[in-house]
PyMOL Python script that loads the backbone (N, CA, C, O; Angstrom):
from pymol import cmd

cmd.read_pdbstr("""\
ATOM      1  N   UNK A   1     115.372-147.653 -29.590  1.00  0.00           N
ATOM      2  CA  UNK A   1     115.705-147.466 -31.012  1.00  0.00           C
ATOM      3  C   UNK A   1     115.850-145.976 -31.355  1.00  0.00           C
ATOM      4  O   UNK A   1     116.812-145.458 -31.922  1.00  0.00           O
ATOM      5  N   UNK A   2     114.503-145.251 -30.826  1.00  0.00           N
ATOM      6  CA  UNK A   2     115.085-143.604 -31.252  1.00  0.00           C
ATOM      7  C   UNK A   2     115.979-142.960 -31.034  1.00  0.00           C
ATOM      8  O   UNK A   2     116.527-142.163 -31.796  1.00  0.00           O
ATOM      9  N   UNK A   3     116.425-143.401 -29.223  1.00  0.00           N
ATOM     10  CA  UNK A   3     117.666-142.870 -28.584  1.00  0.00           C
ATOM     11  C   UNK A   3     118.844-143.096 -29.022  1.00  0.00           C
ATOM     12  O   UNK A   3     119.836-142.493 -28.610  1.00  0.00           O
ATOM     13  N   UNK A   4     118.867-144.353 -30.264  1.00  0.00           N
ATOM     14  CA  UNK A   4     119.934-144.692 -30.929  1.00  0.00           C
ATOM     15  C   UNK A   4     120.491-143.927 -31.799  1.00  0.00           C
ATOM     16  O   UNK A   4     121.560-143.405 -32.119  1.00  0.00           O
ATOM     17  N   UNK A   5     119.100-144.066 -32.150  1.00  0.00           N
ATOM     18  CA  UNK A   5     119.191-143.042 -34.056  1.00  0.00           C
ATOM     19  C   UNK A   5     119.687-141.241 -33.846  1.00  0.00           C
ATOM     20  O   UNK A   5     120.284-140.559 -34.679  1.00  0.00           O
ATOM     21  N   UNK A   6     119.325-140.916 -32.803  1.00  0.00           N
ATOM     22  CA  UNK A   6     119.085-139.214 -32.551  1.00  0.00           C
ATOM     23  C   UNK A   6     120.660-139.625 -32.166  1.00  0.00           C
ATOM     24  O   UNK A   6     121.389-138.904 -32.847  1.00  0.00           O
ATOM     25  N   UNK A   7     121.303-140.355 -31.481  1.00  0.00           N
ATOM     26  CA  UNK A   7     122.879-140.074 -31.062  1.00  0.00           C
ATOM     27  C   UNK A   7     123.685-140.269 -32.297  1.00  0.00           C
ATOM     28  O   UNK A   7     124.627-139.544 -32.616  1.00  0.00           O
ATOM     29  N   UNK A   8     123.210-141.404 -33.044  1.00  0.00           N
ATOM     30  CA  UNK A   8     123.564-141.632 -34.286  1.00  0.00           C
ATOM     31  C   UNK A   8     124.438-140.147 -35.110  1.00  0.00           C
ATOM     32  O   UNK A   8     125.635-139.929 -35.296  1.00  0.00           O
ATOM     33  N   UNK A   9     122.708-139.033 -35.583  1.00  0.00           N
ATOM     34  CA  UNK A   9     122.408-138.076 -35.948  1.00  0.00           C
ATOM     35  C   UNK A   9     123.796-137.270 -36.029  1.00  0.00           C
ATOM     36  O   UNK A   9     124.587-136.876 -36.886  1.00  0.00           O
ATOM     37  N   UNK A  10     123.607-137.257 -34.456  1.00  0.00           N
ATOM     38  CA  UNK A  10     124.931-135.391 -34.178  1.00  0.00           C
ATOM     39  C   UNK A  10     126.064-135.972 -35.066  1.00  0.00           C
ATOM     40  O   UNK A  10     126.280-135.314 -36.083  1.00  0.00           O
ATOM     41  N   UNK A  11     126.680-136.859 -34.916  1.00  0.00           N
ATOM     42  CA  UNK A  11     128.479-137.005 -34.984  1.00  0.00           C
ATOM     43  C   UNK A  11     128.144-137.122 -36.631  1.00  0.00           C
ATOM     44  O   UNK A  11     129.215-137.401 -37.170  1.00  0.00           O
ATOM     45  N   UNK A  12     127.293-137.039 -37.438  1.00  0.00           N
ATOM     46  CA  UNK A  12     126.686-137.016 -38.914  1.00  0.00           C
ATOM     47  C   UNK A  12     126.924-135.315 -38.971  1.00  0.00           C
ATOM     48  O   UNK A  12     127.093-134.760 -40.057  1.00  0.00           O
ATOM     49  N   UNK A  13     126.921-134.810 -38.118  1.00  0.00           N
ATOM     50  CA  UNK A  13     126.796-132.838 -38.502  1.00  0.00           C
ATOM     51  C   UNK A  13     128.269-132.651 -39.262  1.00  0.00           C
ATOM     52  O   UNK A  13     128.536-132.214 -40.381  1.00  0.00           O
ATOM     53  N   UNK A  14     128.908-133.038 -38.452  1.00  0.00           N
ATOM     54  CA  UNK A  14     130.222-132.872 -38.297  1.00  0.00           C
ATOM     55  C   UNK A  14     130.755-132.883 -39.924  1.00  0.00           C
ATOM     56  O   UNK A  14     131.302-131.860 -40.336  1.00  0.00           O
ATOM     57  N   UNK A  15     130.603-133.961 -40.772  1.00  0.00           N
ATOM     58  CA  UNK A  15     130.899-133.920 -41.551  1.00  0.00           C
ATOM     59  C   UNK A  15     129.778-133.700 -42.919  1.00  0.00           C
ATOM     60  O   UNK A  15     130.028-133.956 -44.097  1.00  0.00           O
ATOM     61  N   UNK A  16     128.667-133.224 -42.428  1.00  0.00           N
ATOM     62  CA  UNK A  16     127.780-132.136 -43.379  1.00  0.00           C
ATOM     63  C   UNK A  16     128.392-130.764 -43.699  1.00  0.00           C
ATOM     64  O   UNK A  16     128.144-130.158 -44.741  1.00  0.00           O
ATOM     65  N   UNK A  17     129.224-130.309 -42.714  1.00  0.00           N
ATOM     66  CA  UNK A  17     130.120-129.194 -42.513  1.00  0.00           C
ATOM     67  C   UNK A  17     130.851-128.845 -43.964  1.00  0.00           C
ATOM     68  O   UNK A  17     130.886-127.940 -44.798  1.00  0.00           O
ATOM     69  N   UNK A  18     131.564-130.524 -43.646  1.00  0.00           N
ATOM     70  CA  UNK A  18     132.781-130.355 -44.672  1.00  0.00           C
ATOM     71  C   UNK A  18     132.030-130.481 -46.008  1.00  0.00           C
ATOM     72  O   UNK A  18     132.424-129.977 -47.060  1.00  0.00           O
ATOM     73  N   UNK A  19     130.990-131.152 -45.869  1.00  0.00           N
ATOM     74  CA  UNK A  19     130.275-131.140 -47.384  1.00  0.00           C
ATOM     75  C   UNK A  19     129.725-130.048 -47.823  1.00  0.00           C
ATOM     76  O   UNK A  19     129.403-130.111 -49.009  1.00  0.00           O
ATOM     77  N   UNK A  20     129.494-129.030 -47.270  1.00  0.00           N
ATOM     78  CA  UNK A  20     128.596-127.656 -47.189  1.00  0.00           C
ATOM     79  C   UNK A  20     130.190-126.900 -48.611  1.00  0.00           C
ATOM     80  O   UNK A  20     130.262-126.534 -49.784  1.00  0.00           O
ATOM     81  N   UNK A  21     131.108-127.075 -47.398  1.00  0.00           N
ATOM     82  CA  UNK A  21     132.434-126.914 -48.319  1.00  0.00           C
ATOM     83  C   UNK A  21     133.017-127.490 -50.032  1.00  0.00           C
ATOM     84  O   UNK A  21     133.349-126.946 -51.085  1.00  0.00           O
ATOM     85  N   UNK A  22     132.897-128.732 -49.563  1.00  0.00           N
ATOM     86  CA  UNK A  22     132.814-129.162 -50.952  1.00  0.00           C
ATOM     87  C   UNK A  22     131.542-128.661 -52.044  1.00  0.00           C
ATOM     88  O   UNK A  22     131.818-128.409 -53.217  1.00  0.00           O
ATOM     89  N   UNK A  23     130.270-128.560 -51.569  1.00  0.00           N
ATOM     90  CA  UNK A  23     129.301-127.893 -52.065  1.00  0.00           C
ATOM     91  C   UNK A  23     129.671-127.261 -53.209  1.00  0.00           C
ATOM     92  O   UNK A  23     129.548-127.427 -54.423  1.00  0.00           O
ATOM     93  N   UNK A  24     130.327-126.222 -52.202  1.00  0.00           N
ATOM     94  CA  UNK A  24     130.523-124.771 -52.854  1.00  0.00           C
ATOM     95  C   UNK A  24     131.456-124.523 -53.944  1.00  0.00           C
ATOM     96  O   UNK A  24     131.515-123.619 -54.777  1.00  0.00           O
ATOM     97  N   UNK A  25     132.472-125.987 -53.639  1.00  0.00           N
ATOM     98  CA  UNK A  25     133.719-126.149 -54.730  1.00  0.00           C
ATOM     99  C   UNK A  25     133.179-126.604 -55.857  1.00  0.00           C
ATOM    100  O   UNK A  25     133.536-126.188 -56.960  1.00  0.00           O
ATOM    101  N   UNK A  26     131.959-127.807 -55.629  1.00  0.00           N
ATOM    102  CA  UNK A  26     131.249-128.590 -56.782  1.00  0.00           C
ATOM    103  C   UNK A  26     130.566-127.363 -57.359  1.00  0.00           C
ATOM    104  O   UNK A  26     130.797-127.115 -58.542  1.00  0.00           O
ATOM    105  N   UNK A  27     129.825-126.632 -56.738  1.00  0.00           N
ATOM    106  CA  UNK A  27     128.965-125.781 -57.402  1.00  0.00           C
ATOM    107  C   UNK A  27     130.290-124.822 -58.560  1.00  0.00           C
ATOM    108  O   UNK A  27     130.291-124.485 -59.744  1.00  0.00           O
ATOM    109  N   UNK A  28     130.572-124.783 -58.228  1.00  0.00           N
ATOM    110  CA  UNK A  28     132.128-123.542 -58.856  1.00  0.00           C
ATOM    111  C   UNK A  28     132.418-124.393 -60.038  1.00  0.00           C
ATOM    112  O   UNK A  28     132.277-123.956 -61.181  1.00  0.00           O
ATOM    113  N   UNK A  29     132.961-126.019 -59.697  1.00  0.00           N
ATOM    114  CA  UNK A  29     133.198-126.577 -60.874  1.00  0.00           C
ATOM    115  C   UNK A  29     131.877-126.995 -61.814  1.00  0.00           C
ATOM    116  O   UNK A  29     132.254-127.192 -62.969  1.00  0.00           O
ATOM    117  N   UNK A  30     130.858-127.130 -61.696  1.00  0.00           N
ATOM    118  CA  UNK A  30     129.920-127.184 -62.403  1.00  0.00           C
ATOM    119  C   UNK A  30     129.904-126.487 -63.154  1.00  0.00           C
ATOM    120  O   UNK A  30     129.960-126.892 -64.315  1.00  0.00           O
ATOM    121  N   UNK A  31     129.803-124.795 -62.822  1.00  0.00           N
ATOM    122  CA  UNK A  31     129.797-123.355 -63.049  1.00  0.00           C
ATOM    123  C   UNK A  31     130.646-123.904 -64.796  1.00  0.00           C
ATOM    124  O   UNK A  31     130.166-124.125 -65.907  1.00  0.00           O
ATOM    125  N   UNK A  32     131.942-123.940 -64.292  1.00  0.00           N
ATOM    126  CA  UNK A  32     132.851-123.770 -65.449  1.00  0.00           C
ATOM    127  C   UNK A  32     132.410-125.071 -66.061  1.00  0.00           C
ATOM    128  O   UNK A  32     132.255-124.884 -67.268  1.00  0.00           O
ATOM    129  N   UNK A  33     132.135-126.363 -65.708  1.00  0.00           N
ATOM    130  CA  UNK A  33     131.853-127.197 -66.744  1.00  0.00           C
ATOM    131  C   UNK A  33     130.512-126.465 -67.753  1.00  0.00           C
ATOM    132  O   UNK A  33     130.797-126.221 -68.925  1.00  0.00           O
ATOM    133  N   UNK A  34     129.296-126.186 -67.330  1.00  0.00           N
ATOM    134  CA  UNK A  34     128.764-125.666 -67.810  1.00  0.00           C
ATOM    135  C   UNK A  34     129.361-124.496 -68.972  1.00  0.00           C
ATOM    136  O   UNK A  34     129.299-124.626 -70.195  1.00  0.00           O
ATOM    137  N   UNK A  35     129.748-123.731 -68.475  1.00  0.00           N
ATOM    138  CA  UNK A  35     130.326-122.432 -69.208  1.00  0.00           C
ATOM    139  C   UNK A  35     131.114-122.953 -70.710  1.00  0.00           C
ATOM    140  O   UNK A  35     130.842-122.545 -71.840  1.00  0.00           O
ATOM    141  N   UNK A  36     132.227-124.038 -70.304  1.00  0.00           N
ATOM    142  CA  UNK A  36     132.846-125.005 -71.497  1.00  0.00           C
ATOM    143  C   UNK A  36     131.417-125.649 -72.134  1.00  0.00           C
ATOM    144  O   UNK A  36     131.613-125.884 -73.327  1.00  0.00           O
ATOM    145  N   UNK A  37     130.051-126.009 -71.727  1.00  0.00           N
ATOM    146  CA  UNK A  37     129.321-126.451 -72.816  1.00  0.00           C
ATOM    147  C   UNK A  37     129.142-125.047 -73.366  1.00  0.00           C
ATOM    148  O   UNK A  37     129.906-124.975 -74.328  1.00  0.00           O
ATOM    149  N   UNK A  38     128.564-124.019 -73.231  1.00  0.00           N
ATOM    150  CA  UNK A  38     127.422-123.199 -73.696  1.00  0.00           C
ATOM    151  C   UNK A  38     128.420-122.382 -74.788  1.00  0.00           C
ATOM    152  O   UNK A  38     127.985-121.479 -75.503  1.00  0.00           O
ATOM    153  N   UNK A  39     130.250-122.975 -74.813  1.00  0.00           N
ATOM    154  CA  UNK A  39     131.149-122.164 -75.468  1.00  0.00           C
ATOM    155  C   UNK A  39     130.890-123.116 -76.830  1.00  0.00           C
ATOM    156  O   UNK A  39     130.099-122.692 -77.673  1.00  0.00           O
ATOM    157  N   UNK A  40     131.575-124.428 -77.043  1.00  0.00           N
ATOM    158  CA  UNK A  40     130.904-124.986 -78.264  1.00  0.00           C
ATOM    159  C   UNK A  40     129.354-124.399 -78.703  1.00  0.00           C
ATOM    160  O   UNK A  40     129.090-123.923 -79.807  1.00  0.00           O
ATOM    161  N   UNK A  41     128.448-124.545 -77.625  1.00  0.00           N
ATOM    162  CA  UNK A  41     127.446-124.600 -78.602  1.00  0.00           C
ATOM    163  C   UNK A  41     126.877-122.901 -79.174  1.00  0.00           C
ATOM    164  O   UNK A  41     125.978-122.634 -79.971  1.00  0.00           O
ATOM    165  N   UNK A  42     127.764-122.012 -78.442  1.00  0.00           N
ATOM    166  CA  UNK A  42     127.945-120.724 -79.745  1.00  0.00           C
ATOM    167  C   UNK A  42     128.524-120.929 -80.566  1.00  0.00           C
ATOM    168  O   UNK A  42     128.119-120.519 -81.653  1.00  0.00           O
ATOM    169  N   UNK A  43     129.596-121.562 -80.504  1.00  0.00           N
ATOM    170  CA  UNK A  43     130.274-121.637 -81.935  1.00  0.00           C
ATOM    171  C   UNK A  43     129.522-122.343 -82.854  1.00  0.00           C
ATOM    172  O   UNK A  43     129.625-121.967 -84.022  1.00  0.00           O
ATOM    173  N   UNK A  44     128.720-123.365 -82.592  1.00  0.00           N
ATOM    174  CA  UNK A  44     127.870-124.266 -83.637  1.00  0.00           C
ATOM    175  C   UNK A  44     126.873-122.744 -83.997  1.00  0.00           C
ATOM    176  O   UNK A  44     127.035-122.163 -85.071  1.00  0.00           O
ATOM    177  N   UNK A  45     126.152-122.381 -83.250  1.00  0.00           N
ATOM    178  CA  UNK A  45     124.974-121.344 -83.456  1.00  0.00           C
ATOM    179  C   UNK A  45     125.893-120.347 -84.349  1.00  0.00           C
ATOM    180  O   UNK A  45     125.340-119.938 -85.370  1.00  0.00           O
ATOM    181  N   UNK A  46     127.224-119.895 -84.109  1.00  0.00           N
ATOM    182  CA  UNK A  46     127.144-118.564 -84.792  1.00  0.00           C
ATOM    183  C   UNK A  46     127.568-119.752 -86.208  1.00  0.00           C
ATOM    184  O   UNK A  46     127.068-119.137 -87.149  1.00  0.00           O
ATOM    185  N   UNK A  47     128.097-120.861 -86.732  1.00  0.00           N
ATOM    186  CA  UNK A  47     128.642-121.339 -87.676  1.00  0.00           C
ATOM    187  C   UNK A  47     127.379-121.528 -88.352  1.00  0.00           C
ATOM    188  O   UNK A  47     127.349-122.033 -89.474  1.00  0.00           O
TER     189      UNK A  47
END
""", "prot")
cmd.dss("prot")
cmd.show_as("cartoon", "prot")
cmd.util.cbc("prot")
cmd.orient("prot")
């Protein structure tokens, strides 16, 4: 069973890779979703 799971494992790296990538794109778009909230809610604060 372990010898299964550990071979399982590696060919799983492979595409942690590409997610490491997307990561960095999600993190970026978050960034700006965020940024579009904190813009309304100055405008409420300075109104």
């Amino acid at each position: 069973m372990l010898g299964h799971e550990g071979s399982k494992k590696k060919p799983l790296k492979q595409p942690k890779e590409e997610a490491k990538e997307m990561d960095e794109e999600d993190k970026v778009f978050k960034q700006q979703q965020k940024e579009k909230q904190k813009k309304p809610e100055e405008l409420i604060a300075k109104a």
